[in-house]
C-alpha positions in Angstrom: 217.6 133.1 142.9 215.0 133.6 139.6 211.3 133.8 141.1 209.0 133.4 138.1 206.6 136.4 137.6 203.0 135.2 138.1 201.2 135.9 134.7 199.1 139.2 134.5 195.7 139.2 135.5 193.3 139.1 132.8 192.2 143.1 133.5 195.8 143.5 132.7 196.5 142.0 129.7 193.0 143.4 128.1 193.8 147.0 129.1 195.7 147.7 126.1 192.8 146.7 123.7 189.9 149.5 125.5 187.8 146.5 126.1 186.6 147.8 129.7 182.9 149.4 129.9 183.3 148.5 125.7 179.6 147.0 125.8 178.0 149.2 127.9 175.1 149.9 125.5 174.6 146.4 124.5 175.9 144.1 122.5 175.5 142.7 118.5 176.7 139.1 117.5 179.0 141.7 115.6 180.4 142.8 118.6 181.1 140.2 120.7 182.9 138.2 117.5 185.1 140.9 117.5 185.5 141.4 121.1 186.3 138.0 122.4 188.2 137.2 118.8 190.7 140.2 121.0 189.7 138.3 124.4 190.9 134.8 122.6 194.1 136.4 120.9 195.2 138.0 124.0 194.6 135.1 126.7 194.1 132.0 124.6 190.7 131.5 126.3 188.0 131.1 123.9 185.1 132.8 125.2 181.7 132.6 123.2 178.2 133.9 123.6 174.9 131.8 123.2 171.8 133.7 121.8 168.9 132.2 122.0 168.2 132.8 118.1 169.7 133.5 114.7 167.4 135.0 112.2 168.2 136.9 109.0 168.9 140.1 110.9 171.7 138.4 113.3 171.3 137.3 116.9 168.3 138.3 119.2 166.8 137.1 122.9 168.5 136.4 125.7 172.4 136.0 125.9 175.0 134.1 127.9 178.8 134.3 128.1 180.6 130.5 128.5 184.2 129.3 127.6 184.0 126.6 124.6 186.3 123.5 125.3 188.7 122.6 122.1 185.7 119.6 122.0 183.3 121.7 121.7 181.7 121.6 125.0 180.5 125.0 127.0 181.6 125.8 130.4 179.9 128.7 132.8 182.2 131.5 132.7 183.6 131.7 136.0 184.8 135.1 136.2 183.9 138.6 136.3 184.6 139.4 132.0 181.3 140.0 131.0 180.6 142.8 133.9 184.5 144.4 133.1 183.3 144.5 129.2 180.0 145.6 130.0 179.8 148.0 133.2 183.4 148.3 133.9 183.1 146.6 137.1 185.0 143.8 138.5 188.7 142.9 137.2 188.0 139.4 135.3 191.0 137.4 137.1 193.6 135.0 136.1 192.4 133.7 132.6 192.7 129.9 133.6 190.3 130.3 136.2 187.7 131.5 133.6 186.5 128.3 133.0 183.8 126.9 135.3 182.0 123.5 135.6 180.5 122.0 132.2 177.2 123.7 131.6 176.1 120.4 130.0 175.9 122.5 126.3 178.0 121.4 123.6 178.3 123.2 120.2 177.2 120.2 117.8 173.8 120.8 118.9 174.0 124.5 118.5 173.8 126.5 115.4 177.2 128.2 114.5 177.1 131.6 114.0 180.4 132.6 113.8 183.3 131.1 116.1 182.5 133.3 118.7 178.6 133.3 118.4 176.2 130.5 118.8 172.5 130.3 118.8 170.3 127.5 120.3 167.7 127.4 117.5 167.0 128.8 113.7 164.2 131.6 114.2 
């Protein structure tokens, strides 16, 4: 009798890409494209980050990690990714469990930054 094998956590299938503790020093809108561009190839789950501004120098304020909906609509990241990218702590789970309830964002009303970066005003 076949069993199927469960699908790799999502610790697993990002440990060939050095992603954990990668961020430890802080983060540029640089960074996390290029970072969760490797998340989204490897697990299909597009993760972005929400800045509160974009100026001519890049990103800046406060950031917050969500999973974008193929309609454009944020959900809370419900999983440990941003503390196994940033402190090394916590495996991040199953990847389609990442995605929490809606965080009532969506990206039409955000400015784009890149596919993986949005900010929620112009500075």
């Amino acid at each position: 009798m076949n069993h199927p094998v469960p699908a790799p956590c999502g610790a697993e299938r990002l440990a060939p890409l050095g992603l954990k503790n990668f961020l430890a020093e802080g983060y540029s809108d640089d960074e996390v494209a290029d970072v969760l561009g490797s998340v989204a190839e490897v697990t299909g789950v597009h993760v972005v980050c929400l800045w509160d501004y974009v100026d001519r120098y890049g990103c800046g304020g406060d950031s917050d990690w969500y999973v974008r909906a193929p309609n454009g609509s944020l959900h809370w990241l419900a999983c440990d990714l941003f503390s196994w990218i940033n402190y090394g702590e916590n495996a991040p789970g199953d990847p389609s469990t990442w995605a929490g309830s809606p965080a009532g964002i969506t990206t039409s009303t955000l400015v784009t930054v890149s596919p993986f970066n949005y900010a929620r005003r112009r500075a």
